[in-house]
PDB file of N, CA, C and O in Angstrom:
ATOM      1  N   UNK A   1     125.431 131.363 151.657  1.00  0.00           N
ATOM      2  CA  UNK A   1     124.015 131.620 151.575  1.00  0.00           C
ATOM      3  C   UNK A   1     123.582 131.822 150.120  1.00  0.00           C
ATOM      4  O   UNK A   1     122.656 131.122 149.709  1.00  0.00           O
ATOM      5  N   UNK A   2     124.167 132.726 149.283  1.00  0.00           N
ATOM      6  CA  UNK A   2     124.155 132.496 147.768  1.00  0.00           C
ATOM      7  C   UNK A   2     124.048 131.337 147.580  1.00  0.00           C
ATOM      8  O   UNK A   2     122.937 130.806 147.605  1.00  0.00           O
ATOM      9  N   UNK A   3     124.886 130.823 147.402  1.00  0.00           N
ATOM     10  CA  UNK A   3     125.099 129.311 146.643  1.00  0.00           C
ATOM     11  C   UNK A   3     123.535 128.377 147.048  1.00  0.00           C
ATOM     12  O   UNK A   3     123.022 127.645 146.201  1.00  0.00           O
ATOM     13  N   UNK A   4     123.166 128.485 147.904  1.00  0.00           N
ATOM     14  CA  UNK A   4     121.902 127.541 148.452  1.00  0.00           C
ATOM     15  C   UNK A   4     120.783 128.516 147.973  1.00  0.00           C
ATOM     16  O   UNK A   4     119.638 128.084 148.107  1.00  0.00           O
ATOM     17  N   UNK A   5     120.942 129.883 147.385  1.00  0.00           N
ATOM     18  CA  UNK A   5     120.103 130.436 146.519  1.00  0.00           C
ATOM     19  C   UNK A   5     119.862 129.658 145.377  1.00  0.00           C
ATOM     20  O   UNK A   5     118.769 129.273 144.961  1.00  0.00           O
ATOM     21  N   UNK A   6     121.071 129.445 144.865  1.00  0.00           N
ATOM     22  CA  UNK A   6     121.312 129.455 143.093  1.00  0.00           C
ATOM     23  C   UNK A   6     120.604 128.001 143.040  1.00  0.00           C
ATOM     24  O   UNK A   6     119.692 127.509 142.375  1.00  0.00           O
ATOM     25  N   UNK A   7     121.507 127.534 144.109  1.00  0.00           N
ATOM     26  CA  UNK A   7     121.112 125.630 143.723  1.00  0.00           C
ATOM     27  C   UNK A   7     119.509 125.617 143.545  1.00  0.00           C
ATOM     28  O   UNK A   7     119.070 125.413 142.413  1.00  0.00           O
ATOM     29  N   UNK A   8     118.375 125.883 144.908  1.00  0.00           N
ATOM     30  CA  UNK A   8     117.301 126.540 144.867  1.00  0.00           C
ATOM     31  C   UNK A   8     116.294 126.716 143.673  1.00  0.00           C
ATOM     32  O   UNK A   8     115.183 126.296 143.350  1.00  0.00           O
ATOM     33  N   UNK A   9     117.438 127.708 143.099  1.00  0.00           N
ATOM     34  CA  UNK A   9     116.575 128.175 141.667  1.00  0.00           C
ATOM     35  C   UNK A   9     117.276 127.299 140.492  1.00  0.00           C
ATOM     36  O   UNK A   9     117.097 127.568 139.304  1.00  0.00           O
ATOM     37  N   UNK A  10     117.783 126.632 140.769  1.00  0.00           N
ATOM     38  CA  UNK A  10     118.219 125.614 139.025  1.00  0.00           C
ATOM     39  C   UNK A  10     117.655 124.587 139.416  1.00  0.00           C
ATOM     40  O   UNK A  10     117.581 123.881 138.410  1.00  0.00           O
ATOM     41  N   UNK A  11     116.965 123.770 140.712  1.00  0.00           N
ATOM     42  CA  UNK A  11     116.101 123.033 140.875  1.00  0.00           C
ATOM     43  C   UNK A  11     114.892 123.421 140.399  1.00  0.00           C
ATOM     44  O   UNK A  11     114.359 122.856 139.444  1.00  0.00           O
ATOM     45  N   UNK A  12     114.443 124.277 140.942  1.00  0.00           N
ATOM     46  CA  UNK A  12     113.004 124.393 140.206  1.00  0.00           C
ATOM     47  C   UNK A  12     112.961 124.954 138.796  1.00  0.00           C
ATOM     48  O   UNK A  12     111.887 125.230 138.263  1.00  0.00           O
ATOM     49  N   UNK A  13     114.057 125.111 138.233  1.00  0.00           N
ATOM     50  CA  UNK A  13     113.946 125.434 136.855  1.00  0.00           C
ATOM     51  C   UNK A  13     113.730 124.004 136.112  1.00  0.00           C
ATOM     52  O   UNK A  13     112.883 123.850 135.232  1.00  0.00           O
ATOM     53  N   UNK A  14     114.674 122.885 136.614  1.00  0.00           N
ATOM     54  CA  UNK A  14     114.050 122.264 136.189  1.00  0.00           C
ATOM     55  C   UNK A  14     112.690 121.398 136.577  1.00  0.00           C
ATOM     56  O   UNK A  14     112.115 120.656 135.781  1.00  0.00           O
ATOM     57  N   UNK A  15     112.330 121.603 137.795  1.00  0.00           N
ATOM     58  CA  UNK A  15     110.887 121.099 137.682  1.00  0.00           C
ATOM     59  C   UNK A  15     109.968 121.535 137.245  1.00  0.00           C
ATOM     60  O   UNK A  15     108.873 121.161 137.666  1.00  0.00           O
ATOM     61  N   UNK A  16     110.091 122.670 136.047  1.00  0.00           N
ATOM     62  CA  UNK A  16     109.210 123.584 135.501  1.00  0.00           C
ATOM     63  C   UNK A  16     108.797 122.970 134.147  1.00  0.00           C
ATOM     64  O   UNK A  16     107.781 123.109 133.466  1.00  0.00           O
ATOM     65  N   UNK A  17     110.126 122.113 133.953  1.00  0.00           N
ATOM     66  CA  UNK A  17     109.999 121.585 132.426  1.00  0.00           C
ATOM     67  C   UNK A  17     109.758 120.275 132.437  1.00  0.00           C
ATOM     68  O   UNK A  17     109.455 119.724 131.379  1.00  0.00           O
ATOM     69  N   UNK A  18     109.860 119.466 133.765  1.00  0.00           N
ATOM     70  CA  UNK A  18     109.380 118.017 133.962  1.00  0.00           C
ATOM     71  C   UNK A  18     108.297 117.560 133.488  1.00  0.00           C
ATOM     72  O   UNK A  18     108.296 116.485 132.888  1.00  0.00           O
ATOM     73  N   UNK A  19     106.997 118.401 133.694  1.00  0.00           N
ATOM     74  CA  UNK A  19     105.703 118.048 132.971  1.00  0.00           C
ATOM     75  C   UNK A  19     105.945 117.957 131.380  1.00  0.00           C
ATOM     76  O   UNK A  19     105.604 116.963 130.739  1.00  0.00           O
ATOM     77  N   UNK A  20     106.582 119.117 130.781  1.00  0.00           N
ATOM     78  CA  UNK A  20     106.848 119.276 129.346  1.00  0.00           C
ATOM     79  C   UNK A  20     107.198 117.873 129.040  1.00  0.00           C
ATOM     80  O   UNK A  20     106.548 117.089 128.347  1.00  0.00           O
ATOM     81  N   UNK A  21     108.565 117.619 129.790  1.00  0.00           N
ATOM     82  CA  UNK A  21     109.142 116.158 129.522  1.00  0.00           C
ATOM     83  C   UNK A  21     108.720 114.788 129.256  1.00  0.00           C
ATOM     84  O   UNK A  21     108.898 113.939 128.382  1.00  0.00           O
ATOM     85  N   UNK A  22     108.033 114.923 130.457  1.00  0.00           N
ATOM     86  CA  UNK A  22     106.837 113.751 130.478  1.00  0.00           C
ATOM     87  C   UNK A  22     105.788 113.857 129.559  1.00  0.00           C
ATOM     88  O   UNK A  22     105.243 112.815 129.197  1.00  0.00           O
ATOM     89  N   UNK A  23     105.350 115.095 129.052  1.00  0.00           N
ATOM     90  CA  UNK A  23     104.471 114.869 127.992  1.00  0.00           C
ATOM     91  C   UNK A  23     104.897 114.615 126.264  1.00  0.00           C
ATOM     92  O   UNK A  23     104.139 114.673 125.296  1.00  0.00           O
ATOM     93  N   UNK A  24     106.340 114.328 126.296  1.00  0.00           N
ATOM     94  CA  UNK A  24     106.787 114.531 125.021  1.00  0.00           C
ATOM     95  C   UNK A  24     107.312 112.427 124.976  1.00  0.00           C
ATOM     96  O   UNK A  24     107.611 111.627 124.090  1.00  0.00           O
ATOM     97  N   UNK A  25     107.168 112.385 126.315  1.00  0.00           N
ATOM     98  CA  UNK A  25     107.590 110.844 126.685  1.00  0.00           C
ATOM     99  C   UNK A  25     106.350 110.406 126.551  1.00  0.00           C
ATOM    100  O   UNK A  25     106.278 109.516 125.703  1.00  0.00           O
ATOM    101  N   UNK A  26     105.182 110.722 127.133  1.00  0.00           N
ATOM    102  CA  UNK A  26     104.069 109.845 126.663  1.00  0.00           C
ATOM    103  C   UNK A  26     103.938 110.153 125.356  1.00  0.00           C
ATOM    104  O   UNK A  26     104.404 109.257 124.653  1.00  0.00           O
ATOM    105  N   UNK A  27     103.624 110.790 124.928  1.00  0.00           N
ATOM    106  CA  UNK A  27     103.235 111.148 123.223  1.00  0.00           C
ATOM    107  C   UNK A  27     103.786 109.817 122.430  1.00  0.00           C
ATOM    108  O   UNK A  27     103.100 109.092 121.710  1.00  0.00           O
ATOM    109  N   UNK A  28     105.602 109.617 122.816  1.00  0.00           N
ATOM    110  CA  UNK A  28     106.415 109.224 121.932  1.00  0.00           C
ATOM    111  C   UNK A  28     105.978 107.488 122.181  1.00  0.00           C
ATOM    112  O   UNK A  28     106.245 106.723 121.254  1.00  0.00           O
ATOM    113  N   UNK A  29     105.551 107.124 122.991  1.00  0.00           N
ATOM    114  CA  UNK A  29     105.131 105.311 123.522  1.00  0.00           C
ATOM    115  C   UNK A  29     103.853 105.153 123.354  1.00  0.00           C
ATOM    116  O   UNK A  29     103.434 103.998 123.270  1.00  0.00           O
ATOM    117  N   UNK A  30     102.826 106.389 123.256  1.00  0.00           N
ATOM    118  CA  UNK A  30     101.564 106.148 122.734  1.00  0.00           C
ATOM    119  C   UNK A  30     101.409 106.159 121.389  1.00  0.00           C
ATOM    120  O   UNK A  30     101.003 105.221 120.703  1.00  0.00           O
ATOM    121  N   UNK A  31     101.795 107.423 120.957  1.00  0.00           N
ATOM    122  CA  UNK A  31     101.505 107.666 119.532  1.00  0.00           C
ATOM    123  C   UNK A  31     102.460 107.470 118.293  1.00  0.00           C
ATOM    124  O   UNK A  31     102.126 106.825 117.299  1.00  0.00           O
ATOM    125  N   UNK A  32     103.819 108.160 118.467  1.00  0.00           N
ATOM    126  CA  UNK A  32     104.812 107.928 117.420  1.00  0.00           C
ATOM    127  C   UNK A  32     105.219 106.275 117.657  1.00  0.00           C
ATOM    128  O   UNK A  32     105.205 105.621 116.614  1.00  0.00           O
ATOM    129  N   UNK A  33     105.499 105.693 118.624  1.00  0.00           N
ATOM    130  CA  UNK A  33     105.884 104.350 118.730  1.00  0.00           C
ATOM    131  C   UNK A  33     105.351 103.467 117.726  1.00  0.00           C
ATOM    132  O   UNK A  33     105.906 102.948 116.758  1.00  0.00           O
ATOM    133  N   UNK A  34     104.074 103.393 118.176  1.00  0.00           N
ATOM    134  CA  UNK A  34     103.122 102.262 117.520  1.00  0.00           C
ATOM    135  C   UNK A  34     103.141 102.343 115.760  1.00  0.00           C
ATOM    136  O   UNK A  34     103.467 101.568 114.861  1.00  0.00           O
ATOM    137  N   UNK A  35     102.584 103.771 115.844  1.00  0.00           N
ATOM    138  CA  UNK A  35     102.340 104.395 114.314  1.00  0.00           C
ATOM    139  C   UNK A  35     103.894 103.883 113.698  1.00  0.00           C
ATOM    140  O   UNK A  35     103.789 103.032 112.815  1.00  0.00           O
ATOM    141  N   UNK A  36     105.101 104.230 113.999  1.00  0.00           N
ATOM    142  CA  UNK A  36     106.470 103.197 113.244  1.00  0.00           C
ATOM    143  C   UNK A  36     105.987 101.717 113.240  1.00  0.00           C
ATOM    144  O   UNK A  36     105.706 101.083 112.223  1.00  0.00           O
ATOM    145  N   UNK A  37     105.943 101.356 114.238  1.00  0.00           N
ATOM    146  CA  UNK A  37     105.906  99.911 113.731  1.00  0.00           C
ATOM    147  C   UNK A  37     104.656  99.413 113.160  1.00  0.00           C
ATOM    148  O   UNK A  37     104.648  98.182 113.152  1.00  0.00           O
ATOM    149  N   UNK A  38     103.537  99.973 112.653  1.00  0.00           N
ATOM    150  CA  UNK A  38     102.706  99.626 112.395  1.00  0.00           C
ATOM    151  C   UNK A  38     102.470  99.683 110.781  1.00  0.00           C
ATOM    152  O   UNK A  38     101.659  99.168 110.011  1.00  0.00           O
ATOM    153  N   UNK A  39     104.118 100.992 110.589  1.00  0.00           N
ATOM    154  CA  UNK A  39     103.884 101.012 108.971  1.00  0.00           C
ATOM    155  C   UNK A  39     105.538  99.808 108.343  1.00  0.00           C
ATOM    156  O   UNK A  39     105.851  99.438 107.212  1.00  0.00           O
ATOM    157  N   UNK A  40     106.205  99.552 109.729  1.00  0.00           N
ATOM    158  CA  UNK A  40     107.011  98.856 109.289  1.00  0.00           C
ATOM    159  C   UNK A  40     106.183  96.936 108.867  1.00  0.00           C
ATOM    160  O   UNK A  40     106.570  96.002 108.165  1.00  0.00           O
ATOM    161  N   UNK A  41     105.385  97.083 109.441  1.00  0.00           N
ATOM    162  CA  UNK A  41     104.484  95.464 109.183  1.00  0.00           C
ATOM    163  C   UNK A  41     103.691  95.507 108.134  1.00  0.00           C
ATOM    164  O   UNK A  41     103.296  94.639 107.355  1.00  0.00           O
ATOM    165  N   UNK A  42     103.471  96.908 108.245  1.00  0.00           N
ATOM    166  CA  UNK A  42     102.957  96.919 106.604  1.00  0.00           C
ATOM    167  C   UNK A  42     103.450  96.767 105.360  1.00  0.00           C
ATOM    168  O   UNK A  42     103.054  96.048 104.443  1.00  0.00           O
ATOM    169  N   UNK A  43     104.645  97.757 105.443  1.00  0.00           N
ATOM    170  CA  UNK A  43     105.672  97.339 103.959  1.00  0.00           C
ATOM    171  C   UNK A  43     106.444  95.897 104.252  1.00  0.00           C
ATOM    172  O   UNK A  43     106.955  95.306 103.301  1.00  0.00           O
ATOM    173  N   UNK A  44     106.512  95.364 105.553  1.00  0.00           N
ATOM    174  CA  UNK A  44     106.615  93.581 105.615  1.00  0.00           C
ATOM    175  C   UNK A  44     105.971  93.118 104.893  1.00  0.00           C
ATOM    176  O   UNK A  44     106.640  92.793 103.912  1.00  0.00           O
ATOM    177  N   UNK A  45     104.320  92.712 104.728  1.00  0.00           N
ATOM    178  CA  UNK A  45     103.341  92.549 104.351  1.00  0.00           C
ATOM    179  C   UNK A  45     102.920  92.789 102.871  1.00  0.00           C
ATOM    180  O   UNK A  45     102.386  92.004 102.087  1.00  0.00           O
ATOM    181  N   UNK A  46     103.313  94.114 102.695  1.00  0.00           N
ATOM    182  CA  UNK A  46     103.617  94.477 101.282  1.00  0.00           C
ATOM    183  C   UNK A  46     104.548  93.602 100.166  1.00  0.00           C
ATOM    184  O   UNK A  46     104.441  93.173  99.018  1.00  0.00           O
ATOM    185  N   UNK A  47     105.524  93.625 101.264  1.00  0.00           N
ATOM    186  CA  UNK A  47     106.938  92.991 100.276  1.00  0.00           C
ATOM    187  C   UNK A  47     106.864  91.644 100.032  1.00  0.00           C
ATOM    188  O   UNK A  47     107.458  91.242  99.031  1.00  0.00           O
ATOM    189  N   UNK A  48     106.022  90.516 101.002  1.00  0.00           N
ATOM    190  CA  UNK A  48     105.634  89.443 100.965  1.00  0.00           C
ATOM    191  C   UNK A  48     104.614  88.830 100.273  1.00  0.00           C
ATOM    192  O   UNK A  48     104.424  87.620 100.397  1.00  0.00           O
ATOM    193  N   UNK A  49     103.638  89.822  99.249  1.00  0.00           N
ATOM    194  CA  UNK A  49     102.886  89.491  98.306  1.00  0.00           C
ATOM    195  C   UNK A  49     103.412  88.372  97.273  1.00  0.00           C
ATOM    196  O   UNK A  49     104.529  88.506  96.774  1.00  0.00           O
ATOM    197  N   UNK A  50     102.710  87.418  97.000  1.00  0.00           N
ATOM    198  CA  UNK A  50     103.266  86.546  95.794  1.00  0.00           C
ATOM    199  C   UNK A  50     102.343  86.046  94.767  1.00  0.00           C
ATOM    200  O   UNK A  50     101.293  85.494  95.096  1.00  0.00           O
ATOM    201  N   UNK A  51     102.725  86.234  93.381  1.00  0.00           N
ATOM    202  CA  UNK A  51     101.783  85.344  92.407  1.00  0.00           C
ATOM    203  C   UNK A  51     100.447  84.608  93.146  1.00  0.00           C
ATOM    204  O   UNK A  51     100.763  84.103  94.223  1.00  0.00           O
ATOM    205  N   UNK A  52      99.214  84.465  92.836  1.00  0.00           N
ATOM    206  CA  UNK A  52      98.004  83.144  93.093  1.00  0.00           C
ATOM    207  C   UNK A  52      97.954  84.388  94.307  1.00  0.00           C
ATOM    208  O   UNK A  52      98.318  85.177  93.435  1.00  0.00           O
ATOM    209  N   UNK A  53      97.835  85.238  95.494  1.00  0.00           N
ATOM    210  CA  UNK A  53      97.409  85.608  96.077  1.00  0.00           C
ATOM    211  C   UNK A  53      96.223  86.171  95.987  1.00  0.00           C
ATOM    212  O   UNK A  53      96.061  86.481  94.806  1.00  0.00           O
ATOM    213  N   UNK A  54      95.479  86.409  96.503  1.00  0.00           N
ATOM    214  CA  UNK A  54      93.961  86.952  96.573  1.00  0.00           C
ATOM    215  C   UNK A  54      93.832  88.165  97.649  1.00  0.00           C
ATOM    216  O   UNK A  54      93.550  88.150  98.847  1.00  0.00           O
ATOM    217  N   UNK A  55      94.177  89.316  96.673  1.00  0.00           N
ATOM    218  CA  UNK A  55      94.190  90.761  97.735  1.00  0.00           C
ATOM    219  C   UNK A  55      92.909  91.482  97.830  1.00  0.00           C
ATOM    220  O   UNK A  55      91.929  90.845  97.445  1.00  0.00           O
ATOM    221  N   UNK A  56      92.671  92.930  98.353  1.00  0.00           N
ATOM    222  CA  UNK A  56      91.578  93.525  98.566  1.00  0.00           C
ATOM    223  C   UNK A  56      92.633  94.585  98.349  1.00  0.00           C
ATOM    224  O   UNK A  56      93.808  94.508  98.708  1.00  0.00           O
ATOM    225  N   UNK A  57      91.908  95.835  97.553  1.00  0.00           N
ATOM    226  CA  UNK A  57      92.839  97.277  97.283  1.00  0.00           C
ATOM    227  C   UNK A  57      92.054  98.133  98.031  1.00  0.00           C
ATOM    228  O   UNK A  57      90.923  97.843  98.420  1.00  0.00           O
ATOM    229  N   UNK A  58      92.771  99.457  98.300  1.00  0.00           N
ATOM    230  CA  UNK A  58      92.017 100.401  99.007  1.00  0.00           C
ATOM    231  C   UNK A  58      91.209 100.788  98.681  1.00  0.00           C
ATOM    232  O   UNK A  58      90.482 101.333  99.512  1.00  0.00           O
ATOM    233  N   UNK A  59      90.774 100.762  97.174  1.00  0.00           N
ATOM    234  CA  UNK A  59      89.384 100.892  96.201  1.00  0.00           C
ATOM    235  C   UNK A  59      88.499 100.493  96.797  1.00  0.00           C
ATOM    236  O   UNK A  59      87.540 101.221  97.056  1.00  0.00           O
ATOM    237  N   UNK A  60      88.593  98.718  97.340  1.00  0.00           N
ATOM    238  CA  UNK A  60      87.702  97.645  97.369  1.00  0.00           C
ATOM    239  C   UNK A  60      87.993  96.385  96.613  1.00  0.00           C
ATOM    240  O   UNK A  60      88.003  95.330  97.247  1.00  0.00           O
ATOM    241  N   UNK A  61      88.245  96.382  95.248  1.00  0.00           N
ATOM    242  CA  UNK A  61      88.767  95.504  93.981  1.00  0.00           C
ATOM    243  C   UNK A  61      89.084  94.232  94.933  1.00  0.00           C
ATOM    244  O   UNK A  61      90.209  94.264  95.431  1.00  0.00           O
ATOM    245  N   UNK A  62      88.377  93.254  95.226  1.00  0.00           N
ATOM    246  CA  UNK A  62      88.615  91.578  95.441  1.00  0.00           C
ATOM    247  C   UNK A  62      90.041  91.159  93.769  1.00  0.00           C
ATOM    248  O   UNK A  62      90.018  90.866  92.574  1.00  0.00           O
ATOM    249  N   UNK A  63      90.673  91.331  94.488  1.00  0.00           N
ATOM    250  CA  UNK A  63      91.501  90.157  92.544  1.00  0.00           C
ATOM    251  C   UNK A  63      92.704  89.470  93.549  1.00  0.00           C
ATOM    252  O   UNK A  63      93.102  89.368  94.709  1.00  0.00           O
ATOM    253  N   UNK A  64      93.035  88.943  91.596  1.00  0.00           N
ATOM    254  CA  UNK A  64      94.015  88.077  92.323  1.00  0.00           C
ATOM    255  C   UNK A  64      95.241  87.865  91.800  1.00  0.00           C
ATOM    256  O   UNK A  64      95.346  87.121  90.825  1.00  0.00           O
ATOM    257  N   UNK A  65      96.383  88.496  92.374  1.00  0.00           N
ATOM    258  CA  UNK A  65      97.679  88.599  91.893  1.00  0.00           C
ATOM    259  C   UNK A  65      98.409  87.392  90.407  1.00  0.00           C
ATOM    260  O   UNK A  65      98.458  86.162  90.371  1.00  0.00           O
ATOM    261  N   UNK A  66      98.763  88.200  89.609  1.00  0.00           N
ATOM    262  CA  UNK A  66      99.377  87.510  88.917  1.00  0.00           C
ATOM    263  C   UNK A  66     100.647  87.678  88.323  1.00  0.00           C
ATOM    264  O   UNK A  66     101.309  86.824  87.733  1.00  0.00           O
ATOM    265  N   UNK A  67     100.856  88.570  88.484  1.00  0.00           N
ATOM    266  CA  UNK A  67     102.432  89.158  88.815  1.00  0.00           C
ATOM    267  C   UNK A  67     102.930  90.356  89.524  1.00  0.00           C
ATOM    268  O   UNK A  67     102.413  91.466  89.400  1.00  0.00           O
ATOM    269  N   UNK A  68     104.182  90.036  90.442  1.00  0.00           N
ATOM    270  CA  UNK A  68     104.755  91.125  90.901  1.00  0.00           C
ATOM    271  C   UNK A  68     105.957  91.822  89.994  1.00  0.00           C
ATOM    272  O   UNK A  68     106.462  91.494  88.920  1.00  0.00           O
ATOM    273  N   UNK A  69     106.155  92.763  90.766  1.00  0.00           N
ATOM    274  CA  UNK A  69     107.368  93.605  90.360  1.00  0.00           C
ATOM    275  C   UNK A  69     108.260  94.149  91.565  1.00  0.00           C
ATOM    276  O   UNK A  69     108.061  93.491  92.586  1.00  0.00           O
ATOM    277  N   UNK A  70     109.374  95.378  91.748  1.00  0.00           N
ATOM    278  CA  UNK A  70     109.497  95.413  92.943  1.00  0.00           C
ATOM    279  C   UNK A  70     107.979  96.649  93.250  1.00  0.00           C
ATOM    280  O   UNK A  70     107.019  96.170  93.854  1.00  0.00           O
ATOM    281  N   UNK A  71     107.937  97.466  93.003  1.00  0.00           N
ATOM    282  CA  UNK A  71     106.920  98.154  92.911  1.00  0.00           C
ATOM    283  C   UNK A  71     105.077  98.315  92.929  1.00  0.00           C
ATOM    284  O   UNK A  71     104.313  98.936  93.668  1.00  0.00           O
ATOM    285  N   UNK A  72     104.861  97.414  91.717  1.00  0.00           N
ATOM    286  CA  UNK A  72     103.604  96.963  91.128  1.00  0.00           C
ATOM    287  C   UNK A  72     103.298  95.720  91.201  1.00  0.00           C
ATOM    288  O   UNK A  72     104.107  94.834  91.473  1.00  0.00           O
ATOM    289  N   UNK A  73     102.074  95.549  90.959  1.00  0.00           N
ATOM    290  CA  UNK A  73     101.428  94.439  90.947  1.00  0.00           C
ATOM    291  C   UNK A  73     100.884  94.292  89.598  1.00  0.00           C
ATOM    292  O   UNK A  73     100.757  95.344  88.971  1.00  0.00           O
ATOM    293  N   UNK A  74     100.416  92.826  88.818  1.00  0.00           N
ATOM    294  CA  UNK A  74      99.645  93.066  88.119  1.00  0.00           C
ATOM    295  C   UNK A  74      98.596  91.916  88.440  1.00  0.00           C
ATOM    296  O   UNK A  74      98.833  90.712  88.351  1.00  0.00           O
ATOM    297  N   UNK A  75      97.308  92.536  88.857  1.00  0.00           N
ATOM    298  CA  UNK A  75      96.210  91.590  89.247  1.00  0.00           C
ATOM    299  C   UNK A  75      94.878  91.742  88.343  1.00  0.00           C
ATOM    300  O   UNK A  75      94.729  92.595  87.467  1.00  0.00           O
ATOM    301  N   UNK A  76      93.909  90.726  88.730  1.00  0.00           N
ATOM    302  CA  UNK A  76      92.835  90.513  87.486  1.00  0.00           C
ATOM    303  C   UNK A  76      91.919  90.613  89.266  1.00  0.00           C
ATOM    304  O   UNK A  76      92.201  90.423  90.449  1.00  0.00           O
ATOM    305  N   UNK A  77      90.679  91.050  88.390  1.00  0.00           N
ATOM    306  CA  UNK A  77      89.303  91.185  89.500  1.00  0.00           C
ATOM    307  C   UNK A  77      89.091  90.082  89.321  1.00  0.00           C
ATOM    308  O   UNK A  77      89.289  89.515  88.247  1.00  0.00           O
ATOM    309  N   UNK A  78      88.519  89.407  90.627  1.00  0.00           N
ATOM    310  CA  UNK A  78      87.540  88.249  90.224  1.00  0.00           C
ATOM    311  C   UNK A  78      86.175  88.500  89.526  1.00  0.00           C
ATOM    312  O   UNK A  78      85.498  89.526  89.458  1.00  0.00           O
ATOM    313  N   UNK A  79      85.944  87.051  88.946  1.00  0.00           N
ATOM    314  CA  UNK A  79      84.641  87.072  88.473  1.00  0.00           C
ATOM    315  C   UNK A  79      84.907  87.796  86.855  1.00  0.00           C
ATOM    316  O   UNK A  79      83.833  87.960  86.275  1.00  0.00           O
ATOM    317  N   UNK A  80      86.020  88.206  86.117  1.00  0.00           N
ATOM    318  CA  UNK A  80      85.663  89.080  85.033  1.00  0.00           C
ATOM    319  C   UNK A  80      87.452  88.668  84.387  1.00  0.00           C
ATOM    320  O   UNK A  80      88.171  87.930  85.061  1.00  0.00           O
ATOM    321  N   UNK A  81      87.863  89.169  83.267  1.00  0.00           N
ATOM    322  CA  UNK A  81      89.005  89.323  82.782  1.00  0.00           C
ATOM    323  C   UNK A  81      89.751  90.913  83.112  1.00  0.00           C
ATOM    324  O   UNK A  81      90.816  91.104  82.525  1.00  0.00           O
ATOM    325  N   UNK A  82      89.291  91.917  83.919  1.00  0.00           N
ATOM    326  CA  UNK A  82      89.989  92.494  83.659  1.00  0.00           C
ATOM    327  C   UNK A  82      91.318  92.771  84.164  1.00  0.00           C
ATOM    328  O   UNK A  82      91.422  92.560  85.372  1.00  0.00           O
ATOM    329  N   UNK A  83      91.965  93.026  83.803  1.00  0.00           N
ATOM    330  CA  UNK A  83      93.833  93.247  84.569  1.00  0.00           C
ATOM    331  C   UNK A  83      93.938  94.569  84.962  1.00  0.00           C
ATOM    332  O   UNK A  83      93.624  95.609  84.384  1.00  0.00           O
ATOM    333  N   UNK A  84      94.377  94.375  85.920  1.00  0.00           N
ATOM    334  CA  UNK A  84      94.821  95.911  86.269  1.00  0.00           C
ATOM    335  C   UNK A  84      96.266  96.002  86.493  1.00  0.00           C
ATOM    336  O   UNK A  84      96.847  94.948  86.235  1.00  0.00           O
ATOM    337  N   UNK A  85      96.981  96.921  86.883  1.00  0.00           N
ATOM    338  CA  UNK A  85      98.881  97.217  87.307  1.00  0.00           C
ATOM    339  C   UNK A  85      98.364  98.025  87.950  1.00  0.00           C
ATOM    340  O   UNK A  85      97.682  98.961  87.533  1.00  0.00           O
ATOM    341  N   UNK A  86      98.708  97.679  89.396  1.00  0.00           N
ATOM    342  CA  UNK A  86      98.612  98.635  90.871  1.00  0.00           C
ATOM    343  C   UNK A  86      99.872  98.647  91.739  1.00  0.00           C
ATOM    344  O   UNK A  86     100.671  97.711  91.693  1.00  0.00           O
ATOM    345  N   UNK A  87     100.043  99.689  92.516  1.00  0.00           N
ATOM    346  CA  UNK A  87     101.069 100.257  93.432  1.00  0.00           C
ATOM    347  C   UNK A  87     100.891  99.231  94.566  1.00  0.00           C
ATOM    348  O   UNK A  87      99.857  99.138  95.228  1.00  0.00           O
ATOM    349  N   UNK A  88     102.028  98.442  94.736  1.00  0.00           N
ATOM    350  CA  UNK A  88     101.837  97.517  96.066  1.00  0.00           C
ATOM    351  C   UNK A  88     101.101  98.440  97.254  1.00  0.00           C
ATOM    352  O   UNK A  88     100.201  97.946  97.931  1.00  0.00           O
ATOM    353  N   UNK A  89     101.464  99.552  97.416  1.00  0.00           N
ATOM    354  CA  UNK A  89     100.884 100.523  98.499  1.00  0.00           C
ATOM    355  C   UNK A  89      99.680 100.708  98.423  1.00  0.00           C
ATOM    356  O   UNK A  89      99.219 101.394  99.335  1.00  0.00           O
ATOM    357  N   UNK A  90      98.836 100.279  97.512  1.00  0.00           N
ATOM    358  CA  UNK A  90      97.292 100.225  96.921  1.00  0.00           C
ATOM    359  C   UNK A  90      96.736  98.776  97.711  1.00  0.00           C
ATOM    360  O   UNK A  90      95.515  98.632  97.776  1.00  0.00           O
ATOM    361  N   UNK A  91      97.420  97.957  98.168  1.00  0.00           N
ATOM    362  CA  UNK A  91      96.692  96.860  98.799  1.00  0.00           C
ATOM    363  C   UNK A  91      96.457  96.954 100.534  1.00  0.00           C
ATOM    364  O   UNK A  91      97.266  97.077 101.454  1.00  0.00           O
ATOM    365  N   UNK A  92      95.048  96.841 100.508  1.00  0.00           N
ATOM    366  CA  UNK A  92      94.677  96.587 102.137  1.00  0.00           C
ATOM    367  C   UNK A  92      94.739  95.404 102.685  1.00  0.00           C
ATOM    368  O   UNK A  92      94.865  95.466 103.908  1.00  0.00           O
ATOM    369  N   UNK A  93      94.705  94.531 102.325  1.00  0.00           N
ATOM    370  CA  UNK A  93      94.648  92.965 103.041  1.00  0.00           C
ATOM    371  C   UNK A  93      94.808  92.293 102.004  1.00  0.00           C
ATOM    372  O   UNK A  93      94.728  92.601 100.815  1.00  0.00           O
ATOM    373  N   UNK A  94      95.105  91.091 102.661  1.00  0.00           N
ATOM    374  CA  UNK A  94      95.149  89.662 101.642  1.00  0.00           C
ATOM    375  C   UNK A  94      93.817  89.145 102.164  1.00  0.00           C
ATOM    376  O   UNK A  94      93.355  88.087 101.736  1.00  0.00           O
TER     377      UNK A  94
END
């Protein structure tokens, strides 16, 4: 009769923490999932910049690549001469 106590109560101990569970499982396929791969396509994207490209920076700055580095960029605005050296992590789109 014990024993069909105990079992009893270590069942519902764990159905106490099932919700917890499940909420640490959705979190992880909604939110942490995506957010990884979304910064892994980015430094893809990043790393795939090349010379003659035509980027947009998080500034705004329209230019257009004229040399890389592993790091930096060095791009000119359109429309003007000026050069800039920016952090590949500084570009929003091509």
């Amino acid at each position: 009769m014990l024993t069909v106590y105990l079992l009893a109560d270590a069942s519902t101990g764990v159905m106490n923490f099932l919700p917890l569970i499940a909420i640490v499982v959705v979190m992880y396929f909604f939110m942490i999932r995506p957010q990884v791969k979304k910064q892994k396509e980015e430094a893809k994207f990043r790393s795939e910049i090349k010379k003659g490209d035509k980027v947009i920076t998080l500034g705004g700055i329209h230019a257009k690549v004229l040399e890389t580095n592993d790091n930096t960029l060095l791009v000119q605005a359109e429309g003007g001469t000026s050069k800039f050296k920016i952090n590949k992590t500084s570009i929003a789109k091509i």
